[in-house]
MDTraj code that builds the backbone (N, CA, C; nanometers):
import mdtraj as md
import numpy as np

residues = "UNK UNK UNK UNK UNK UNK UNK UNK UNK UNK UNK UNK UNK UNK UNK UNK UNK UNK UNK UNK UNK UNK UNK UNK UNK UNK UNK UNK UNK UNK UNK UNK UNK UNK UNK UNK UNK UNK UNK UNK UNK UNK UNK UNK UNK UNK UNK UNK UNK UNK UNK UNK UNK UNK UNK UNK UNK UNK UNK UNK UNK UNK UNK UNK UNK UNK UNK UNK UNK UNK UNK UNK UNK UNK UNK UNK UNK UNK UNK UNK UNK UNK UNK UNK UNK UNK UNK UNK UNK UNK UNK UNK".split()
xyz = np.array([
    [10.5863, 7.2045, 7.8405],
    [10.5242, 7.1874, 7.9696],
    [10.4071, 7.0912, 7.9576],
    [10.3755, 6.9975, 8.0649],
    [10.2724, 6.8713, 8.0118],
    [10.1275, 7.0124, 8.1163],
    [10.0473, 6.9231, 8.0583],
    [9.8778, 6.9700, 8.1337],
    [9.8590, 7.0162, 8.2482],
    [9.9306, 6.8931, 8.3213],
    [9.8847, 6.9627, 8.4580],
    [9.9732, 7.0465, 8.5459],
    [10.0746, 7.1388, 8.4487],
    [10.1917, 7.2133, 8.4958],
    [10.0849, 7.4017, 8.4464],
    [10.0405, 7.3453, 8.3439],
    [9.9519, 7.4432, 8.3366],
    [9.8080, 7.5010, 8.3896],
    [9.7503, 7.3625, 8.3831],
    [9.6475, 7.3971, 8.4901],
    [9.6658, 7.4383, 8.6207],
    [9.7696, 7.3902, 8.6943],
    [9.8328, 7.4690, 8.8264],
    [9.8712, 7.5914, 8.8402],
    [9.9428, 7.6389, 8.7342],
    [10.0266, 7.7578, 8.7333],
    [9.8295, 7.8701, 8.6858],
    [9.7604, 7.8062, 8.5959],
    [9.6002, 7.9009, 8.5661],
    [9.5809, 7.8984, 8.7425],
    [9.5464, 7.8016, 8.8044],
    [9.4941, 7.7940, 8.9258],
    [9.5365, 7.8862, 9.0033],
    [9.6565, 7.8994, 9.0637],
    [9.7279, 8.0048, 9.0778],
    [9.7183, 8.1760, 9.0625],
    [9.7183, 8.1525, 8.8972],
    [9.6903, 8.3045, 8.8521],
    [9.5092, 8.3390, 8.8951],
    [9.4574, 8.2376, 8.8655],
    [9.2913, 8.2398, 8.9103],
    [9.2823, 8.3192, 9.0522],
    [9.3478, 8.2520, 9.1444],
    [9.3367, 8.2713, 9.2829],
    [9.3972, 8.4103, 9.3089],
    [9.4855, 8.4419, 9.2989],
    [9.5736, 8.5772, 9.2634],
    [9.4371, 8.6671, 9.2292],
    [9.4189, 8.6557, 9.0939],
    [9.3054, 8.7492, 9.1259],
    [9.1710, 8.7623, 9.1503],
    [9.1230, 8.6394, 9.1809],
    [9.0148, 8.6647, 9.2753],
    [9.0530, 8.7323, 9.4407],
    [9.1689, 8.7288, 9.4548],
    [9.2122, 8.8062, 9.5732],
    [9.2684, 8.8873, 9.5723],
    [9.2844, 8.9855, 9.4619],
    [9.3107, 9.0950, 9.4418],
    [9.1478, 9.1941, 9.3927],
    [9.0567, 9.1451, 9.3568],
    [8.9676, 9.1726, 9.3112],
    [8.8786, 9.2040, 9.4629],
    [8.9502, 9.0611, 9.5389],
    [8.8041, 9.0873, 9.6511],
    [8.9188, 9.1689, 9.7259],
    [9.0452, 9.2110, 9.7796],
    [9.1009, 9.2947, 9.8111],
    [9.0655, 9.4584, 9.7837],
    [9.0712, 9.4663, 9.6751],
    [9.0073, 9.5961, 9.5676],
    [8.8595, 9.6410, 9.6251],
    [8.7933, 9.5395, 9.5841],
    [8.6199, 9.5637, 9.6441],
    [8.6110, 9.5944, 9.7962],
    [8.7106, 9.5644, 9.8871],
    [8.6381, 9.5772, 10.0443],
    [8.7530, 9.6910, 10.0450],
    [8.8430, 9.7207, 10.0132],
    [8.9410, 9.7930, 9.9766],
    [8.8521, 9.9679, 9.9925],
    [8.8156, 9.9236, 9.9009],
    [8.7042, 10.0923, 9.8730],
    [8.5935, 10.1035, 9.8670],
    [8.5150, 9.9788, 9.9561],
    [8.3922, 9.9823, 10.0280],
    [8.4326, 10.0805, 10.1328],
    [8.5323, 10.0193, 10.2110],
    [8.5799, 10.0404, 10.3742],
    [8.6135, 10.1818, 10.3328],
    [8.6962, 10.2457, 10.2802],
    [8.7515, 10.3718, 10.2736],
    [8.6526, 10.4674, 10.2111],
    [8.5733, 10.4272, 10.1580],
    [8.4556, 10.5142, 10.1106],
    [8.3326, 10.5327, 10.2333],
    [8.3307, 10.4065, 10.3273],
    [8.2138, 10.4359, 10.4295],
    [8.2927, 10.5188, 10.5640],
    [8.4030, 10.4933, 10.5419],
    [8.5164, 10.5534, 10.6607],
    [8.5113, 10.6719, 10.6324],
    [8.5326, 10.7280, 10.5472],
    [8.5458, 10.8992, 10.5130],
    [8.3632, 10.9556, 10.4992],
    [8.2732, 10.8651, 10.4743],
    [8.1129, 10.9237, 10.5085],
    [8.1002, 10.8916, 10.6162],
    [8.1642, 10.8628, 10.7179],
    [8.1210, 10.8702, 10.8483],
    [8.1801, 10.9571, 10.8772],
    [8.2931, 10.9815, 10.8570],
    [8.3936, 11.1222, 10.8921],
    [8.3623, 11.2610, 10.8682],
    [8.2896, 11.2484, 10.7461],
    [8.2550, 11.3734, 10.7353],
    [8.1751, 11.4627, 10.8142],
    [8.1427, 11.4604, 10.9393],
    [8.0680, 11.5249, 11.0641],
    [8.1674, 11.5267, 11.1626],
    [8.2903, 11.5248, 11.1208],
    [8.4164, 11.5515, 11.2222],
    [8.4536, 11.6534, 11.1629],
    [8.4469, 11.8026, 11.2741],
    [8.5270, 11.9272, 11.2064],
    [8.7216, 11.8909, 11.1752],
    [8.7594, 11.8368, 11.2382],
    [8.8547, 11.8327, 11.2005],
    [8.9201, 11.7109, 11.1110],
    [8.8656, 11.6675, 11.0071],
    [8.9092, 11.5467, 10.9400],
    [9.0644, 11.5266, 10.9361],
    [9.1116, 11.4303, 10.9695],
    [9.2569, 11.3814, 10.9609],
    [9.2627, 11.2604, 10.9028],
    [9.3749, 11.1887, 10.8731],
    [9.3796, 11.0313, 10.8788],
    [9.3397, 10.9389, 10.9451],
    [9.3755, 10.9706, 11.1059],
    [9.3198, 10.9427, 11.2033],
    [9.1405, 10.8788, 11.2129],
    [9.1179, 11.0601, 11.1764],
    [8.9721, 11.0446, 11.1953],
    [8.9065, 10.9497, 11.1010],
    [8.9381, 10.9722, 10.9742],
    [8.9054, 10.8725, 10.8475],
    [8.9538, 10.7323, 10.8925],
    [9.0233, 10.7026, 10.9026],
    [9.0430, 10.5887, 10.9897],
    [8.9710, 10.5190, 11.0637],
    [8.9339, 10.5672, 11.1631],
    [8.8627, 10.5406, 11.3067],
    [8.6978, 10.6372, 11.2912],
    [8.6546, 10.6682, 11.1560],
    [8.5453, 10.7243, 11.1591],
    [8.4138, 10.6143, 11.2175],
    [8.4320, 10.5069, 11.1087],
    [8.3102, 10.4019, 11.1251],
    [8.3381, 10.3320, 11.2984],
    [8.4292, 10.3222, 11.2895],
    [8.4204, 10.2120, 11.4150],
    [8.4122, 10.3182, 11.5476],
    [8.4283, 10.4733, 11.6243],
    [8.4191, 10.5162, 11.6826],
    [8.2655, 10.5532, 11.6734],
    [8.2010, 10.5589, 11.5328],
    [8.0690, 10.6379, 11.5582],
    [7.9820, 10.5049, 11.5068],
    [8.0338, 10.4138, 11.5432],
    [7.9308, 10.2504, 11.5255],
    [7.8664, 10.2559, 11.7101],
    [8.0156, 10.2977, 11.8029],
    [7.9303, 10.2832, 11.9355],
    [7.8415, 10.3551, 11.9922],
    [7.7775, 10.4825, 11.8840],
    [7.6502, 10.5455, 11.8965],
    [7.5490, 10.4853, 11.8922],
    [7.4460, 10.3945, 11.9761],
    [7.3493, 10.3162, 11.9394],
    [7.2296, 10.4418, 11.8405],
    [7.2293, 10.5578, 11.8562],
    [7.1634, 10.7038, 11.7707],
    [7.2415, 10.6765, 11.6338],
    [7.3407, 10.6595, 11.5860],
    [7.3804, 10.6513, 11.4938],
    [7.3813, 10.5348, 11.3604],
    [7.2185, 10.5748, 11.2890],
    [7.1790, 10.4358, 11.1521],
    [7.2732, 10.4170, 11.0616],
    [7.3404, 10.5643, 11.0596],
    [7.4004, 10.5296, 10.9311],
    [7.5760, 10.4353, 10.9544],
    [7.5895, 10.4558, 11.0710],
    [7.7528, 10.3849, 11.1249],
    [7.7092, 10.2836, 11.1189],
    [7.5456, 10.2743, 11.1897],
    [7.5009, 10.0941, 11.1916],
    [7.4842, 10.0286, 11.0518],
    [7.4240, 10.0603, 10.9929],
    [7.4019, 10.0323, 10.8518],
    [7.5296, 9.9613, 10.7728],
    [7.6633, 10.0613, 10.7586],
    [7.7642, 10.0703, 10.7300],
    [7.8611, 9.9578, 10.7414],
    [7.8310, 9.9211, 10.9194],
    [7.9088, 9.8264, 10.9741],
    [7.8444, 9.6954, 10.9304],
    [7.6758, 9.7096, 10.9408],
    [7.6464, 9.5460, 10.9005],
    [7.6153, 9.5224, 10.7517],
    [7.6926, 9.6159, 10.6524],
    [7.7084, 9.5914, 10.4996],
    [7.8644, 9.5381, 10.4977],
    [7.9294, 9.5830, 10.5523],
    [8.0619, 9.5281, 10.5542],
    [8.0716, 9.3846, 10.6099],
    [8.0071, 9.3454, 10.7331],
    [8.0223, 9.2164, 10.7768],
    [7.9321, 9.1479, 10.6746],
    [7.8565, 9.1752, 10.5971],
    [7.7598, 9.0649, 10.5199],
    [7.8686, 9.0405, 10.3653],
    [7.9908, 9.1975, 10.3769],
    [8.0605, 9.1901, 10.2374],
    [8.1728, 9.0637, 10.3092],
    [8.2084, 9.0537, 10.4211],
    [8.2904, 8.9916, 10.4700],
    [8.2300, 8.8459, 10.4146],
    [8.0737, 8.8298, 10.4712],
    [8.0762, 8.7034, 10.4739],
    [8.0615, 8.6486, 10.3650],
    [8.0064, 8.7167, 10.2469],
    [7.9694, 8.6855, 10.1161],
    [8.1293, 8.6411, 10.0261],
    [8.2759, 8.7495, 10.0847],
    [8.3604, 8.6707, 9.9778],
    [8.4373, 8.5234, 10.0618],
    [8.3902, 8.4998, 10.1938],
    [8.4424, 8.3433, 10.2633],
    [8.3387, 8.2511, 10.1770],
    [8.2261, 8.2600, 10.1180],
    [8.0980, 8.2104, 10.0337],
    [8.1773, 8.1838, 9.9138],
    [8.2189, 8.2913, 9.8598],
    [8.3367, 8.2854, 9.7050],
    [8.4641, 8.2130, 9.7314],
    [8.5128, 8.2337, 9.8389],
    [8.6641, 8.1805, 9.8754],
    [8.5969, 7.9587, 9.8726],
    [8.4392, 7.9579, 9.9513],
    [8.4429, 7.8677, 9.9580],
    [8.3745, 7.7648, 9.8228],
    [8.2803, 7.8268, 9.7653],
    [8.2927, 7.7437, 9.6229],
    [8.3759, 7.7608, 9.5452],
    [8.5237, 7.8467, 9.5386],
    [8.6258, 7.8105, 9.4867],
    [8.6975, 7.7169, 9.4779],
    [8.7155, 7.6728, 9.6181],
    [8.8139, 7.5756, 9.6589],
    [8.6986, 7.4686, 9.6197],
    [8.5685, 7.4186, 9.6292],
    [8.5151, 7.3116, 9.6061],
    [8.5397, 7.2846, 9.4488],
    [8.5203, 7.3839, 9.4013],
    [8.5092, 7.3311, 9.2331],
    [8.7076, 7.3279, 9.2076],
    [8.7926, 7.3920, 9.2822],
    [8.9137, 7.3553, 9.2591],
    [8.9545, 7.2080, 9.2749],
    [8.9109, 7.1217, 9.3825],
    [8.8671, 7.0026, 9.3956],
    [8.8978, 6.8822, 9.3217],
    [8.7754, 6.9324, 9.2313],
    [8.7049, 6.8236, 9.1391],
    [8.7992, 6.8114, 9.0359],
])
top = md.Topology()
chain = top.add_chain()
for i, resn in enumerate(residues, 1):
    res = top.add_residue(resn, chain, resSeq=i)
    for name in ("N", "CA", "C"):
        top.add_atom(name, md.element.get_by_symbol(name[0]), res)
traj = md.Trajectory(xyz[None], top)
């Protein structure tokens, strides 16, 4: 195989798991703040774990749904930050 059959196919595997990694990380951010918001629901279901954060975000009384929700949008924006000096130094 010549050089640049390999450097493509690394590039590739690179990307793979940096998106399995940042998959993983918001993966069980989200399901870990979903089930601590849930836990003040007598009846926990899937459902509820599910729909914990985003039903008890429209409590303006509620810091900790707020909190929750704007750690996730800053985790959002921080891996488009990674996605985007990836692709720059992929580039070069």
């Amino acid at each position: 195989m010549g050089s640049s059959t390999v450097v493509f196919f690394k590039t590739i595997i690179n990307i793979a798991l940096l998106l399995i990694v940042m998959v993983l990380i918001y993966s069980v951010f989200s399901l870990a703040t979903n089930v601590s918001i849930a836990q003040g629901v007598n009846n926990s279901n899937y459902l509820v774990i599910s729909l914990g954060s985003k039903s008890s975000n429209q409590a303006s009384d509620n810091q900790k749904a707020q909190d929750f929700y704007l750690a996730s949008s800053w985790l959002g924006v921080s891996m488009i930050v990674i996605w985007g000096i990836l692709f720059v130094f992929l580039k070069k």
